[in-house]
PyMOL CGO cylinders between C-alpha atoms (Angstrom):
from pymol import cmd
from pymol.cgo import CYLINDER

trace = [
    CYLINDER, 48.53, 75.53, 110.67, 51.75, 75.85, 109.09, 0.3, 1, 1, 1, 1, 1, 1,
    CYLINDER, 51.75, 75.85, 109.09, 53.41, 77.67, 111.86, 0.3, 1, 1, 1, 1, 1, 1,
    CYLINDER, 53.41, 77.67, 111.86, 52.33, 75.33, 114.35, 0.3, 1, 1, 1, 1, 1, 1,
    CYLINDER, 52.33, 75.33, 114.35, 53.97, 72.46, 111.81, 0.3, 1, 1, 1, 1, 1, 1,
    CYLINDER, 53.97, 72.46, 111.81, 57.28, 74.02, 111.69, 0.3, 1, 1, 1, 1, 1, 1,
    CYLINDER, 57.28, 74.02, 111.69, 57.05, 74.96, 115.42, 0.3, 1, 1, 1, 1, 1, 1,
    CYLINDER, 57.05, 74.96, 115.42, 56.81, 70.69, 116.23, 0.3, 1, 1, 1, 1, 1, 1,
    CYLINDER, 56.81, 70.69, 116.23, 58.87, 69.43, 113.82, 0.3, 1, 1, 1, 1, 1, 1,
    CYLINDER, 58.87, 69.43, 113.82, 61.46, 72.09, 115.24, 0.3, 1, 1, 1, 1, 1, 1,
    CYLINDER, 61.46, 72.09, 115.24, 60.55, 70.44, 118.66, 0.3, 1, 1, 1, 1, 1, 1,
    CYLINDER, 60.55, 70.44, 118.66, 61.21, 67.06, 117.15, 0.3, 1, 1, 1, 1, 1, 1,
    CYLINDER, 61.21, 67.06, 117.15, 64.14, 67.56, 115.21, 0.3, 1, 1, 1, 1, 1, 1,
    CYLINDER, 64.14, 67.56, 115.21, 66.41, 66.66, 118.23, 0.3, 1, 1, 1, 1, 1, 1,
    CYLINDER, 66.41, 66.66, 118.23, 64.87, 63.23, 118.70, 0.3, 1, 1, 1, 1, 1, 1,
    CYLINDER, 64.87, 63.23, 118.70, 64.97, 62.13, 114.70, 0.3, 1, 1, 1, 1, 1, 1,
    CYLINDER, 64.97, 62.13, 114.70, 68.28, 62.13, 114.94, 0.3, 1, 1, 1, 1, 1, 1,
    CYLINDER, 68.28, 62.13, 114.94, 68.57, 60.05, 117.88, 0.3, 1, 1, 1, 1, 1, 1,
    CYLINDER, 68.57, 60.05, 117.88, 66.03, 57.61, 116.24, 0.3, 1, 1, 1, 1, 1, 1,
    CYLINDER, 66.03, 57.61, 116.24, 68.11, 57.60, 113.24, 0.3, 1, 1, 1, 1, 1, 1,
    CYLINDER, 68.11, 57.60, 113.24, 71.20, 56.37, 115.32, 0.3, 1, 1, 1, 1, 1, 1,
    CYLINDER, 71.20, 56.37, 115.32, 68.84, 54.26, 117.30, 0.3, 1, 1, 1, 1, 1, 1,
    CYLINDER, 68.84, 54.26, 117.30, 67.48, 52.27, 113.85, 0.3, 1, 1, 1, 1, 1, 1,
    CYLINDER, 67.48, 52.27, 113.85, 70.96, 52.43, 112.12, 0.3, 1, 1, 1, 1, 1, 1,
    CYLINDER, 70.96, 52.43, 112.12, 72.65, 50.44, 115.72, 0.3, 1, 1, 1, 1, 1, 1,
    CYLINDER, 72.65, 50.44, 115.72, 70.19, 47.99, 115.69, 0.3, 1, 1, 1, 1, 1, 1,
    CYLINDER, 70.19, 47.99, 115.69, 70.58, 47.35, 112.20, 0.3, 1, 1, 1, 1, 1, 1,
    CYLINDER, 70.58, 47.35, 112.20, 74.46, 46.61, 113.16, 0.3, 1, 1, 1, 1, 1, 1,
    CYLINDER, 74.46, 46.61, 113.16, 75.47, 49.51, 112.17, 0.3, 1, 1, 1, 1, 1, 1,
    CYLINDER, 75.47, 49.51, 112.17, 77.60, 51.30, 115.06, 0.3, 1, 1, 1, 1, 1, 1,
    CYLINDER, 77.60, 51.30, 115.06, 79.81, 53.54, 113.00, 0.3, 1, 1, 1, 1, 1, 1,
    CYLINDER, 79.81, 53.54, 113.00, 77.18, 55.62, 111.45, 0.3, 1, 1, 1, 1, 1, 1,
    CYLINDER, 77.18, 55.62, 111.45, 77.38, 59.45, 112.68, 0.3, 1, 1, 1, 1, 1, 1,
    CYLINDER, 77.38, 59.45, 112.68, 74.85, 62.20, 112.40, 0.3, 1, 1, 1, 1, 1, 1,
    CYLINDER, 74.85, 62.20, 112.40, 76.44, 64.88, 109.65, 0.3, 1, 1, 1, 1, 1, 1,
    CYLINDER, 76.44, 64.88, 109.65, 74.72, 68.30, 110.92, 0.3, 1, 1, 1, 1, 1, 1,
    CYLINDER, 74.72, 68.30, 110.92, 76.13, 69.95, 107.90, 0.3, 1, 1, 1, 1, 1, 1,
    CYLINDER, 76.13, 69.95, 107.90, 74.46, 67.96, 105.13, 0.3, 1, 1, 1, 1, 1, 1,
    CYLINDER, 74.46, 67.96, 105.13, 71.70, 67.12, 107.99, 0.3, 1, 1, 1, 1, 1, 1,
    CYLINDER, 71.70, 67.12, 107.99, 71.97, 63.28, 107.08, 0.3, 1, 1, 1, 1, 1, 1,
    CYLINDER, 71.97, 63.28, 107.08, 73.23, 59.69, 108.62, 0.3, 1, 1, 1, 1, 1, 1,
    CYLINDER, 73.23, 59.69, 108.62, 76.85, 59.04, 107.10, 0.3, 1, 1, 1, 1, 1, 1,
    CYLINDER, 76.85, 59.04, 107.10, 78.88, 55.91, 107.75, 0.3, 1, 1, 1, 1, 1, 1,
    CYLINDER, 78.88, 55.91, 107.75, 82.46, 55.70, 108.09, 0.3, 1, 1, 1, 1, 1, 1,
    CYLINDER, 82.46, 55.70, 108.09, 84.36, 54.45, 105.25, 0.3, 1, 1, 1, 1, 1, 1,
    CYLINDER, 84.36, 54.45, 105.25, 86.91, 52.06, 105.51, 0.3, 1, 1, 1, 1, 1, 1,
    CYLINDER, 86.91, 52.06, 105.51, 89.59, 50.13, 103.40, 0.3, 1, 1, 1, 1, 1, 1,
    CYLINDER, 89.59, 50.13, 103.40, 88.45, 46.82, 102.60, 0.3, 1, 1, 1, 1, 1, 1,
    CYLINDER, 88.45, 46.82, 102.60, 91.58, 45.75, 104.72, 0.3, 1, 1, 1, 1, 1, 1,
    CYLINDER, 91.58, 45.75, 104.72, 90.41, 47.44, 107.99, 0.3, 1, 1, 1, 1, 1, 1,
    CYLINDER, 90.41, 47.44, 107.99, 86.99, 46.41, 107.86, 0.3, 1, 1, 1, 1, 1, 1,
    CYLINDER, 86.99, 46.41, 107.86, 86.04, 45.09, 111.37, 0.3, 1, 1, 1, 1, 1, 1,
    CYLINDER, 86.04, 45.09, 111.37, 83.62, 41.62, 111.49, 0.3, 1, 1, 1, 1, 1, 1,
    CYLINDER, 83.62, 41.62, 111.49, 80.87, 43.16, 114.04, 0.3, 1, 1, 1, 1, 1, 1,
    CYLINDER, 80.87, 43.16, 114.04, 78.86, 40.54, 116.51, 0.3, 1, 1, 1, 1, 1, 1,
    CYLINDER, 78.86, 40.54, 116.51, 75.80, 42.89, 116.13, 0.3, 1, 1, 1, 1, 1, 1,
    CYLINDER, 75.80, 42.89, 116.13, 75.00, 42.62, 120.51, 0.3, 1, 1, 1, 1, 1, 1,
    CYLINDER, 75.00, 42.62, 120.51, 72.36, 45.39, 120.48, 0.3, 1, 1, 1, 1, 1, 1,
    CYLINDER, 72.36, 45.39, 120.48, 70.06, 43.21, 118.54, 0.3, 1, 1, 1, 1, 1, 1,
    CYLINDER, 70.06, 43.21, 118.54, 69.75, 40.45, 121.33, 0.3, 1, 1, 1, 1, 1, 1,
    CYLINDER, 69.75, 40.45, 121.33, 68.96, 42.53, 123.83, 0.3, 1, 1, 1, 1, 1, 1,
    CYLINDER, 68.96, 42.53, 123.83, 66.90, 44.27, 121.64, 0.3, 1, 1, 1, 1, 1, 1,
    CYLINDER, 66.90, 44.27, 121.64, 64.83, 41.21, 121.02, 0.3, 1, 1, 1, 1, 1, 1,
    CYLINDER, 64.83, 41.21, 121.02, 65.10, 40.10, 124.79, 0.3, 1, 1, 1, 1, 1, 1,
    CYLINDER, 65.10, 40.10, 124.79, 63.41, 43.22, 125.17, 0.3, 1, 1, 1, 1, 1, 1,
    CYLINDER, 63.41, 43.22, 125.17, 60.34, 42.90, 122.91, 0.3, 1, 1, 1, 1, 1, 1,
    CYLINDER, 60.34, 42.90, 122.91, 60.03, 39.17, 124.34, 0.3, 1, 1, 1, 1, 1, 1,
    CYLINDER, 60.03, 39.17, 124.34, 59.82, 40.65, 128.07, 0.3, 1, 1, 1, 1, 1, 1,
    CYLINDER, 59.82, 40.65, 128.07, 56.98, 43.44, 127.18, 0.3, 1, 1, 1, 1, 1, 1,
    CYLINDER, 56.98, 43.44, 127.18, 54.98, 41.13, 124.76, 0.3, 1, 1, 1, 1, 1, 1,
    CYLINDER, 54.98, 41.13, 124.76, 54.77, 37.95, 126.47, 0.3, 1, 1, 1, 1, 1, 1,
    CYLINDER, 54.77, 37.95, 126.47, 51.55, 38.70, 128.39, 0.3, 1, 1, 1, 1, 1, 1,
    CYLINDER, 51.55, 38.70, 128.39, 49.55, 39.92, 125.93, 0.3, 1, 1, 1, 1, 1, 1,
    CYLINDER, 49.55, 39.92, 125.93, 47.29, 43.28, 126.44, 0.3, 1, 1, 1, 1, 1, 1,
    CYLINDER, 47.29, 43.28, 126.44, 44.29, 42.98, 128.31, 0.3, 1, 1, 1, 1, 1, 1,
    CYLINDER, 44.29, 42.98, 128.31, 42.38, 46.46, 128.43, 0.3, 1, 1, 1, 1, 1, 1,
    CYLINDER, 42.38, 46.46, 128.43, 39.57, 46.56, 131.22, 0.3, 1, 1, 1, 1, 1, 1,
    CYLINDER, 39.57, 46.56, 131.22, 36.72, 48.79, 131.83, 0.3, 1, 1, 1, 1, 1, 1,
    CYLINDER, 36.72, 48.79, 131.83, 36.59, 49.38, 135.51, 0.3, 1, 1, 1, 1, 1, 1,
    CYLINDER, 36.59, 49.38, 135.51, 32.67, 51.20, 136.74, 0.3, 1, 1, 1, 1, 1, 1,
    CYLINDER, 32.67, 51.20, 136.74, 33.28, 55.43, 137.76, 0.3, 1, 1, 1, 1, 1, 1,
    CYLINDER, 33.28, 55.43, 137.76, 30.96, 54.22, 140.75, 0.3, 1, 1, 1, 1, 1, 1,
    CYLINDER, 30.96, 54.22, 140.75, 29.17, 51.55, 142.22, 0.3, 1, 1, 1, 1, 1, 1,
    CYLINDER, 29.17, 51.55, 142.22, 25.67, 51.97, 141.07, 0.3, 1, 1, 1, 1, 1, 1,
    CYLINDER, 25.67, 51.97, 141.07, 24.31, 49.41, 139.58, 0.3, 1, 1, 1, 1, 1, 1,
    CYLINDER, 24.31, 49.41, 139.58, 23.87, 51.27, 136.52, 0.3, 1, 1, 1, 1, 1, 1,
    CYLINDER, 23.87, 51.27, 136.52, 27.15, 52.14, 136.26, 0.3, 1, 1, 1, 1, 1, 1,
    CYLINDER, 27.15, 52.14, 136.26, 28.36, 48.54, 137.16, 0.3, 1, 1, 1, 1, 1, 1,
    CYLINDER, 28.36, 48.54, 137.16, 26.11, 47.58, 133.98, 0.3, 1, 1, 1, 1, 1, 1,
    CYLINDER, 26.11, 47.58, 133.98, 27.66, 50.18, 131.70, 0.3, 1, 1, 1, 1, 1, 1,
    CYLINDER, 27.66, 50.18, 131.70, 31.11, 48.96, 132.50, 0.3, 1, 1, 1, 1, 1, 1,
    CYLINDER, 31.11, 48.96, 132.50, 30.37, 45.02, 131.84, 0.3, 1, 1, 1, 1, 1, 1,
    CYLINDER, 30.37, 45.02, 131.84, 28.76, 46.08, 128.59, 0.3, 1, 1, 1, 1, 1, 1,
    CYLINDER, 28.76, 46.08, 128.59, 31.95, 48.22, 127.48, 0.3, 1, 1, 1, 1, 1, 1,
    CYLINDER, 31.95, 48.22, 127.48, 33.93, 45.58, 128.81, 0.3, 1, 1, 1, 1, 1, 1,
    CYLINDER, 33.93, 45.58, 128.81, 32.57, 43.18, 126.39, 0.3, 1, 1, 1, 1, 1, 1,
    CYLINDER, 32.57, 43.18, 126.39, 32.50, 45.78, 123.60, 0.3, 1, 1, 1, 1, 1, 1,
    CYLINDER, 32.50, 45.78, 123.60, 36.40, 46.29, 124.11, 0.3, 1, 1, 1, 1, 1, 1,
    CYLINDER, 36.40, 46.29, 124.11, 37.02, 42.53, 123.86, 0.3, 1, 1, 1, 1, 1, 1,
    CYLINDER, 37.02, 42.53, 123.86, 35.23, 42.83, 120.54, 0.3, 1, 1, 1, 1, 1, 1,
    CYLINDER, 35.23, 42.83, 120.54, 37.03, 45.07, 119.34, 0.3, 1, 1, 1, 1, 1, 1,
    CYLINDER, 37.03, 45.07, 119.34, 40.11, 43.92, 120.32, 0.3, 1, 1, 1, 1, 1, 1,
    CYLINDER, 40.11, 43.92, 120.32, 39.56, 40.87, 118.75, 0.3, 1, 1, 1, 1, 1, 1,
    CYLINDER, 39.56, 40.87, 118.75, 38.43, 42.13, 115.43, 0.3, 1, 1, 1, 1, 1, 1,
    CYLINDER, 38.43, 42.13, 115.43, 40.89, 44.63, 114.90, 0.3, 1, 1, 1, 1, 1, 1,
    CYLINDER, 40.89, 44.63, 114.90, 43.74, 42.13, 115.99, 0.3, 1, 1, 1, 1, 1, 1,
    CYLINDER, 43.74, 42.13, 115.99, 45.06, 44.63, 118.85, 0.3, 1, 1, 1, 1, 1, 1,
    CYLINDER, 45.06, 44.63, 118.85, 47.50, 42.06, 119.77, 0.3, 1, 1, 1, 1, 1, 1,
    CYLINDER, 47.50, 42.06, 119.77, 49.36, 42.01, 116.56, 0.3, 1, 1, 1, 1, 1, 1,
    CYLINDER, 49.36, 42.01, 116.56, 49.43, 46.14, 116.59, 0.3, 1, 1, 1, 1, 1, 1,
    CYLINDER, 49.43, 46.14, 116.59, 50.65, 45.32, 120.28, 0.3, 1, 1, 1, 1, 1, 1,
    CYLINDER, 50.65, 45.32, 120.28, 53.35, 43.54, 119.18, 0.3, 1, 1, 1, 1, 1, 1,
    CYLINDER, 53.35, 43.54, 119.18, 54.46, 46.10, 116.12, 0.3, 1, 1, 1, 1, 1, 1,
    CYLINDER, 54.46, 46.10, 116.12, 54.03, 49.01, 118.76, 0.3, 1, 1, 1, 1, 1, 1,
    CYLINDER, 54.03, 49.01, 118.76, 56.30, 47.34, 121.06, 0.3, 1, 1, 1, 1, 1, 1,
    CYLINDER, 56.30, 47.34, 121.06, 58.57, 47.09, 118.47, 0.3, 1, 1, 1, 1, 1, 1,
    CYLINDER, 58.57, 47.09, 118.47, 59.69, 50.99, 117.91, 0.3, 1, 1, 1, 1, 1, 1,
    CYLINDER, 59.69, 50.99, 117.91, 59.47, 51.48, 121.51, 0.3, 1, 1, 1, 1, 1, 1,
    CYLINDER, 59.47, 51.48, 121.51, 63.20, 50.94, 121.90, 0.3, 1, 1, 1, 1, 1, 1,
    CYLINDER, 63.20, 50.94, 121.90, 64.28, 53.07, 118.54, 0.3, 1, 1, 1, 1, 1, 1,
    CYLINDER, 64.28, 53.07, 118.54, 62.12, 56.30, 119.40, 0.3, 1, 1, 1, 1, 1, 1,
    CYLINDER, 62.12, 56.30, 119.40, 61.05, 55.73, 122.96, 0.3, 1, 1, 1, 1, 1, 1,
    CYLINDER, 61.05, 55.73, 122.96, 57.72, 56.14, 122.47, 0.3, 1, 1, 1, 1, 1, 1,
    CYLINDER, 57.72, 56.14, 122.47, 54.82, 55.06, 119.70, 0.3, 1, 1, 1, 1, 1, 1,
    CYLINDER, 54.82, 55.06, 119.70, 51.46, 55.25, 119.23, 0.3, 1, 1, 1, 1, 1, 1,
    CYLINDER, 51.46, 55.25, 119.23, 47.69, 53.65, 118.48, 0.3, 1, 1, 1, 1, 1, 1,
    CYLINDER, 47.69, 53.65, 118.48, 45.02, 55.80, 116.59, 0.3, 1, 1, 1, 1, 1, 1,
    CYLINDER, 45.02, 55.80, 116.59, 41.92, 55.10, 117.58, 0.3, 1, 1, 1, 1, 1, 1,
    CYLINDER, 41.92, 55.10, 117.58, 39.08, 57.11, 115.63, 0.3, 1, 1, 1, 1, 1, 1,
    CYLINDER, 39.08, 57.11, 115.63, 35.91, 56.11, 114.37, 0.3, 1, 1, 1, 1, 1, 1,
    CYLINDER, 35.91, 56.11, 114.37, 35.75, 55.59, 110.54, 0.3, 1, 1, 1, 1, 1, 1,
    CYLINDER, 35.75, 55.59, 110.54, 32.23, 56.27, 109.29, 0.3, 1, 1, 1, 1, 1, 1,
    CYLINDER, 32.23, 56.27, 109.29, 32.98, 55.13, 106.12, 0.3, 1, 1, 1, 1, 1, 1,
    CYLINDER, 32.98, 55.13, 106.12, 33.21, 51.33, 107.10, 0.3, 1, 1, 1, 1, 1, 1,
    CYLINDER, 33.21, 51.33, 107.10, 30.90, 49.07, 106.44, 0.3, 1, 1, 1, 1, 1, 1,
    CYLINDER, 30.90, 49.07, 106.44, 29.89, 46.02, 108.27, 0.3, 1, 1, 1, 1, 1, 1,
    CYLINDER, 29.89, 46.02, 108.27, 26.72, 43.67, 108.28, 0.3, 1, 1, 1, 1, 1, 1,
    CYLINDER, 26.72, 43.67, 108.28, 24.85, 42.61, 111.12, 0.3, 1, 1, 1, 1, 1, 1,
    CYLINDER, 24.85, 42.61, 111.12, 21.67, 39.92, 111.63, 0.3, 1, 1, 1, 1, 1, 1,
    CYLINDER, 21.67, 39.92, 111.63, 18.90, 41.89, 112.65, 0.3, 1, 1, 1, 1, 1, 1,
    CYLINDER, 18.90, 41.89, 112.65, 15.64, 40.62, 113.26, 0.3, 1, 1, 1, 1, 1, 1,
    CYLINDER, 15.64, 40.62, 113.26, 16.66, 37.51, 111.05, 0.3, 1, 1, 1, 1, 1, 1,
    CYLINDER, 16.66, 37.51, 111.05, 17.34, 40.37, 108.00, 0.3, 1, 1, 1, 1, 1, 1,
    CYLINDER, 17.34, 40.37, 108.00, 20.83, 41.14, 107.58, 0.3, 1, 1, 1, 1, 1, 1,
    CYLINDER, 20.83, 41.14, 107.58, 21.53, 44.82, 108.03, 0.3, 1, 1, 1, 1, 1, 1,
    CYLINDER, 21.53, 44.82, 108.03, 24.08, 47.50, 106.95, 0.3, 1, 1, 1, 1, 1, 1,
    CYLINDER, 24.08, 47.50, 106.95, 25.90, 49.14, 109.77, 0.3, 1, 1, 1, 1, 1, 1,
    CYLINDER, 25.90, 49.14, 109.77, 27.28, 52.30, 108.80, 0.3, 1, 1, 1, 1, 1, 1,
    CYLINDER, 27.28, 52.30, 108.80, 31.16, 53.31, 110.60, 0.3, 1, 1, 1, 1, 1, 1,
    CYLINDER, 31.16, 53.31, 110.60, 33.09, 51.53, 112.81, 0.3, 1, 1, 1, 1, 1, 1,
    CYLINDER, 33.09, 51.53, 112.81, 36.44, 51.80, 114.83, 0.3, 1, 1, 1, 1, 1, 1,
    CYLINDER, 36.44, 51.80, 114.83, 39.05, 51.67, 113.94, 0.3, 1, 1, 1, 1, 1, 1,
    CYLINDER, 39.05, 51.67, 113.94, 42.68, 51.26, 115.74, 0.3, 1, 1, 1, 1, 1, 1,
    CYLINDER, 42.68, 51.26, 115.74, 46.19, 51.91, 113.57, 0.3, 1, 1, 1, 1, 1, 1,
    CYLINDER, 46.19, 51.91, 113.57, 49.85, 51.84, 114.41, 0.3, 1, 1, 1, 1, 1, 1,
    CYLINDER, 49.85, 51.84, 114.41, 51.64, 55.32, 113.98, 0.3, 1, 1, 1, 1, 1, 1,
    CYLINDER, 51.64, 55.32, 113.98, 55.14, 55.41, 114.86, 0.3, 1, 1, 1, 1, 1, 1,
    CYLINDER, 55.14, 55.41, 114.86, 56.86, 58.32, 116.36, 0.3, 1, 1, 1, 1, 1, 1,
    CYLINDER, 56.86, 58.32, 116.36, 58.31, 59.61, 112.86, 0.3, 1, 1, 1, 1, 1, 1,
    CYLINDER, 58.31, 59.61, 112.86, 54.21, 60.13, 111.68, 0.3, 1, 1, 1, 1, 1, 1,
    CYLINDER, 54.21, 60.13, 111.68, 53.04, 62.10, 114.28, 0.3, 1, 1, 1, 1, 1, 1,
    CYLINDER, 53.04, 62.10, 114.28, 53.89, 65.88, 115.79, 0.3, 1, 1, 1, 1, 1, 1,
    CYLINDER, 53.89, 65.88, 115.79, 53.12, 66.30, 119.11, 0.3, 1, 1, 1, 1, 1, 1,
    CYLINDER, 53.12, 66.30, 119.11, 53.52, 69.80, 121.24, 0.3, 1, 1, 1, 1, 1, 1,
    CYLINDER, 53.52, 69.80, 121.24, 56.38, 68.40, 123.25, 0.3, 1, 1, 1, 1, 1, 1,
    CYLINDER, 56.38, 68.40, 123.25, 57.89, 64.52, 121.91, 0.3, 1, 1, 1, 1, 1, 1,
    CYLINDER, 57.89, 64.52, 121.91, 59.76, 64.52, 125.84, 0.3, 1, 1, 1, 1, 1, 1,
    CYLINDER, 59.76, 64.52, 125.84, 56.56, 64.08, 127.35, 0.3, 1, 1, 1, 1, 1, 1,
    CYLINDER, 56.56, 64.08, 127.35, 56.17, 60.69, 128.77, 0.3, 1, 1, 1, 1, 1, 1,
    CYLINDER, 56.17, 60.69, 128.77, 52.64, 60.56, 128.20, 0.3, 1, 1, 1, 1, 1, 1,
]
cmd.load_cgo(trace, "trace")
């Protein structure tokens, strides 16, 4: 387990860096370089005489961006692997499932804070796992009953997760 650790984070090493410039620009920070001997962000000093009034301009377009892929909100669909009617049935009844869940677990919002770090690391991420140590109550047969597990969806950003290769697309 560890080798396979240090063998991604090798892989990602290359992209921090670039996410670290990414972050530091949109902050309004332009000057800050990558220092590979101290392996850390470092920002050019100045006089207080020299110092340059920025118009931070990466920030618009940075927002312009995040307006353009979140306006239309997601809408995930379940579409039938055939056209049996079985399988038709199947898909209607995920299809409402999915619009439960994405409801209840306020995808929209994790949308929105997903499309956020898109620009800074190019890519980011939902977990979606089932948590069978939630607990939720349900009406059954006019009793209300524990239901044991349920899904749920987080946000993890780039910087959380190692993946084999981080230049895959997908």
């Amino acid at each position: 387990v560890y080798s396979k650790y240090e063998q991604r984070r090798q892989l990602r090493r290359p992209y921090e860096i670039q996410w670290y410039l990414n972050a530091s620009a949109l902050r309004g920070f332009p000057d800050v370089r990558w220092n590979t001997q101290l392996n850390r962000l470092e920002v050019k000093r100045e006089p207080k005489h020299r110092q340059k009034h920025r118009i931070n301009l990466i920030k618009a377009k940075y927002t312009a961006r995040i307006a353009k892929f979140t306006r239309i909100p997601p809408g995930p669909q379940v579409v039938p692997a055939t056209t049996d009617r079985e399988d038709i049935f199947n898909a209607r009844a995920s299809q409402r499932a999915l619009e439960y869940i994405t409801r209840k677990v306020d995808l929209p919002q994790k949308w929105m804070r997903t499309m956020q770090w898109v620009p800074i690391t190019g890519k980011a991420f939902w977990a979606i796992r089932f948590d069978p140590q939630a607990v939720s109550q349900t009406q059954l047969d006019g009793q209300t009953q524990p239901i044991l597990g349920d899904v749920s969806v987080d946000f993890v950003s780039a910087f959380e997760l190692l993946v084999t290769d981080p230049g895959l697309e997908t």
